[in-house]
C-alpha positions as CSV (number, residue, x, y, z in Angstrom):
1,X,2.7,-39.4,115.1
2,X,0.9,-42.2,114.9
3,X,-2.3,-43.1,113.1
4,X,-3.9,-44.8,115.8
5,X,-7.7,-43.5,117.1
6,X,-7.7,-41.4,120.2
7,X,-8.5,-43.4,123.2
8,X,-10.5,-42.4,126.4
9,X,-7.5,-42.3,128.4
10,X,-5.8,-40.3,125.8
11,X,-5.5,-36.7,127.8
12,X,-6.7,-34.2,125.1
13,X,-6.4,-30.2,125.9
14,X,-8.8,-28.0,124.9
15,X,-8.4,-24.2,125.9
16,X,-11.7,-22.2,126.0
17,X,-11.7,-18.4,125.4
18,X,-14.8,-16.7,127.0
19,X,-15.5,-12.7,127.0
20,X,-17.4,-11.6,129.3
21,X,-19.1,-8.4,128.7
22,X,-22.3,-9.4,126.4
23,X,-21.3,-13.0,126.1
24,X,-21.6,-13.8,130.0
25,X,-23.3,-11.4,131.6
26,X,-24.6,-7.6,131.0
27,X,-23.4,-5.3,133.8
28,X,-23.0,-2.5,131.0
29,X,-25.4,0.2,133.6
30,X,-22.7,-0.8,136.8
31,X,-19.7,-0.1,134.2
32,X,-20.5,2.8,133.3
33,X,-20.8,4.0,136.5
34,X,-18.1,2.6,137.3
35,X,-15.9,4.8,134.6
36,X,-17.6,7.9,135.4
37,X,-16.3,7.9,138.6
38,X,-12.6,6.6,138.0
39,X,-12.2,8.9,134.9
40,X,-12.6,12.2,136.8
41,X,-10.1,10.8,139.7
42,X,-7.1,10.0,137.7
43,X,-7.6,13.1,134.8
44,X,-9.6,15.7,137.2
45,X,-12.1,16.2,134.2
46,X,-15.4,15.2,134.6
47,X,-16.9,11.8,132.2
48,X,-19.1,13.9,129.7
49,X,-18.9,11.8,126.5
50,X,-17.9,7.9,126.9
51,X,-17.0,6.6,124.2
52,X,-18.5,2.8,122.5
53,X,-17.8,0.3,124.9
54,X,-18.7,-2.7,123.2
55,X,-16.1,-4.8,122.1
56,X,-13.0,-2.8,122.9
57,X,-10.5,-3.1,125.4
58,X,-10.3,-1.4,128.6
59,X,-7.2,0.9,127.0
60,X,-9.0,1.7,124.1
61,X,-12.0,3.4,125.9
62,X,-9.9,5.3,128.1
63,X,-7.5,6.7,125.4
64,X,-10.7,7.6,123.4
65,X,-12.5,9.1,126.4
66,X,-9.2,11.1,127.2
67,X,-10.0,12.8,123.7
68,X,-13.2,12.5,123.8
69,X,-13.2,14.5,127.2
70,X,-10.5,16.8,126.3
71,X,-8.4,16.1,129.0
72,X,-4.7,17.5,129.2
73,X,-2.4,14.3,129.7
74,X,0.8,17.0,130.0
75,X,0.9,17.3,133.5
76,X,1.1,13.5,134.4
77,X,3.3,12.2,131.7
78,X,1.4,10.0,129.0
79,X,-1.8,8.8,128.1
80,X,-0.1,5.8,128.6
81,X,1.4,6.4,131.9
82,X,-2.3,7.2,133.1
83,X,-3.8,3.6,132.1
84,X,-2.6,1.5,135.0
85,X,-3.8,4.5,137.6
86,X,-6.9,4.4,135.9
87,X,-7.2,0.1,135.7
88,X,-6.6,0.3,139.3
89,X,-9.4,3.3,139.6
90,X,-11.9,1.4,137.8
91,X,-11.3,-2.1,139.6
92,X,-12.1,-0.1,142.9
93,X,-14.8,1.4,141.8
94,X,-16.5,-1.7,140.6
95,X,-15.5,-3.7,143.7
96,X,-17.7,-0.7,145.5
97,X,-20.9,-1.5,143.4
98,X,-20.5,-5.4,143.7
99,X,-24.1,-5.5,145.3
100,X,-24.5,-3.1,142.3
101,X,-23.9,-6.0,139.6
102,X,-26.2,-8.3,140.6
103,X,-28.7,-5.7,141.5
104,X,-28.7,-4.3,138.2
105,X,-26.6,-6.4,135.7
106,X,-27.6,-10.1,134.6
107,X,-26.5,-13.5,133.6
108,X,-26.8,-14.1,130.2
109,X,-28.9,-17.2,129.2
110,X,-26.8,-20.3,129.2
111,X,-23.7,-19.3,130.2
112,X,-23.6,-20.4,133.5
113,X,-25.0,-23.3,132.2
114,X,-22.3,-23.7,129.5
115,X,-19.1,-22.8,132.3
116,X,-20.2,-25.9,134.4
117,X,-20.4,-28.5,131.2
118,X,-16.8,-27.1,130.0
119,X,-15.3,-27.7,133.8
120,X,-16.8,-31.3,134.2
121,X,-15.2,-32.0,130.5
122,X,-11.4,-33.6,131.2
123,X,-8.6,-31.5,129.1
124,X,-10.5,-28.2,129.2
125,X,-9.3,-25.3,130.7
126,X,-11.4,-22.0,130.5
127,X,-9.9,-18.3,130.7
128,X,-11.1,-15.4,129.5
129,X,-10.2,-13.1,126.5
130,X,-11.9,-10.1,127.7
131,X,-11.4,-6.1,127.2
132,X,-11.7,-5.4,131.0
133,X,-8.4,-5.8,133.3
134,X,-7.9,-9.1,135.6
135,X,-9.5,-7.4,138.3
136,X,-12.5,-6.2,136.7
137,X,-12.9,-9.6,135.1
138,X,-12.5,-11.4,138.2
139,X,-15.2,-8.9,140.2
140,X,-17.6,-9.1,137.7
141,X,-17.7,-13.4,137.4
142,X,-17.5,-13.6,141.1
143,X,-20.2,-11.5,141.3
144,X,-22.4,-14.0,139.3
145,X,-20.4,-17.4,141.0
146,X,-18.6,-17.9,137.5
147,X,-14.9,-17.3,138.8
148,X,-14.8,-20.5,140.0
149,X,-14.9,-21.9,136.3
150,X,-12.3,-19.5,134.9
151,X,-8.5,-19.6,135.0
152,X,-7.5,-16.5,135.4
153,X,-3.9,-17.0,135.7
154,X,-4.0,-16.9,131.7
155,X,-6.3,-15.2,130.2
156,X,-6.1,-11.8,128.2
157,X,-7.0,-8.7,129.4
158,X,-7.6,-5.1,128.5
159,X,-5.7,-3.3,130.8
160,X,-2.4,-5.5,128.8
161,X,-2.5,-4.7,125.3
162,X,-4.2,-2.3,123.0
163,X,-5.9,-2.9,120.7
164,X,-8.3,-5.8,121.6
165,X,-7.0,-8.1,118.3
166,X,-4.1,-8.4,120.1
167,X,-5.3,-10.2,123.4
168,X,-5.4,-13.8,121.8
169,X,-1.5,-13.0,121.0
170,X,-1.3,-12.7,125.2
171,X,-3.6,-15.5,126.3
172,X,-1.4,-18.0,124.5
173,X,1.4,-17.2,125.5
174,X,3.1,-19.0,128.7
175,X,2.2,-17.2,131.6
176,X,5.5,-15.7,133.2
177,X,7.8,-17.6,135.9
């Protein structure tokens, strides 16, 4: 290592880490929605009680809403075995109600503002570290023209790892040949 100052053509790599839900945008009305009607297709209960959303990961809500929702995981296997049915639910129920999160979600102030002076920056790289899964994360950016920012190739997500603490773990790791 030398002691020399960084010079402009010295590359320097910066990763950014952006969640989405509350930080981004607020498409909390679509989301819901969108659980209430994935939930009762992959458990055949009906959504009465969902749990707190904010800051948790896409697992974590569903595990506490199978609870919460007394719904008998027996017949199917696991909790755990119903997560990537229900990830899968969820992302096709937001892609239905895409109009939907523009309509009634929002871009937070700044953010889009703050995504395009990050990408003009050399060395940066943005991704998210988000509690919804890749799918849902991509849906609701593009929704709002903010994919194009994003990396999404390696970012964290909540359909990977419960709890949420654990996503930063994830995101820097290599992504898989």
């Amino acid at each position: 290592m030398t002691d020399r100052p960084i010079a402009p053509e010295d590359a320097i790599h910066r990763l950014v880490l952006w969640n989405i839900d509350l930080t981004l945008i607020d498409v909390i009305k679509v989301t819901r929605a969108a659980y209430a009607e994935a939930f009762p297709a992959i458990t055949g209960r009906p959504l009465v009680k969902l749990p707190q959303m904010a800051g948790r990961s896409e697992s974590e809500i569903f595990f506490d809403a199978l609870a919460l929702n007394g719904a008998d995981v027996s017949a199917g296997g696991t909790a755990e075995s119903l997560l990537e049915p229900f990830s899968a639910e969820l992302a096709a129920a937001l892609q239905a109600r895409s109009d939907d999160l523009v309509r009634d979600g929002h871009l937070l102030p700044g953010a889009a503002q703050a995504l395009a002076a990050l990408a003009r920056l050399d060395g940066v790289v943005q991704t998210v570290l988000t509690g919804n899964s890749r799918l849902g994360a991509v849906l609701k950016l593009r929704a709002f023209d903010l994919d194009r920012f994003v990396d999404f190739d390696i970012g964290g997500y909540g359909s990977e790892a419960y709890p949420k603490g654990t996503l930063l773990r994830v995101a820097r790791q290599p992504p898989a040949a």
